[in-house]
N, C-alpha and C positions, 0 to 999 in steps of 0.2 A: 544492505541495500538501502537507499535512497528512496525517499516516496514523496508526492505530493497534497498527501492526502490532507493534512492542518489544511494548506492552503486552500485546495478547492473547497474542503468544510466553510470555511469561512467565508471564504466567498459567495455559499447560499445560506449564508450566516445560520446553518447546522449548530447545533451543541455535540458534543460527542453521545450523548445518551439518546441524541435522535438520529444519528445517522448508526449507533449500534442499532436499533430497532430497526430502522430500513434494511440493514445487512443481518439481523438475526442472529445478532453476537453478542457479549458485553459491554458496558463500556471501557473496560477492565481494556480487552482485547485491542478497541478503536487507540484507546490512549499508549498502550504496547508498540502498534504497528504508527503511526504517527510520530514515539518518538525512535522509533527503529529499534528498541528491543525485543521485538518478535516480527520473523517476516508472515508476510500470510499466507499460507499454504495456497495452491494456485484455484480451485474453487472459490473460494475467499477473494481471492485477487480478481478474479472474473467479473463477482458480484457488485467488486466495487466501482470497475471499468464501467460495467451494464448503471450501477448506483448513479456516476456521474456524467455518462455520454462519451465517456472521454476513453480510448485505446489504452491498453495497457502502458504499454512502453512509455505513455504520456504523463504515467503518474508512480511510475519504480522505475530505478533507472540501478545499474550494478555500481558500489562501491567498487574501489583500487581491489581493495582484500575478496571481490568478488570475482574477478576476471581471473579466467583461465590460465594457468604458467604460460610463460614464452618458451621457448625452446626448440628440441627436435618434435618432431613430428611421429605420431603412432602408427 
């Protein structure tokens, strides 16, 4: 998954150790979902939409290897 999250950090020119403490995580975590080696469970994801002002969808967006097969239908 794709995220926005560097970007809008930076933009209210956040640290990662301040926008972990606003969402009540590590920095450990911030720097994980940032460079996309962990997604954020959807809780997580919530708090950060609510963190920024910003919808979801506006800051995760689905990688290739995320979208659904094509195919027949179930």
């Amino acid at each position: 998954m794709r995220n926005r999250l560097r970007a809008l950090r930076d933009e209210r020119g956040w640290s990662q150790a301040a926008l972990a403490e606003r969402l009540d995580v590590s920095r450990q975590t911030v720097n994980a979902v940032e460079t996309g080696r962990y997604d954020p469970s959807l809780p997580l994801a919530f708090r950060i939409s609510q963190c920024f002002a910003v919808p979801i969808e506006q800051i995760f967006t689905p990688d290739e290897h995320d979208a659904p097969p094509s195919g027949g239908r179930r």
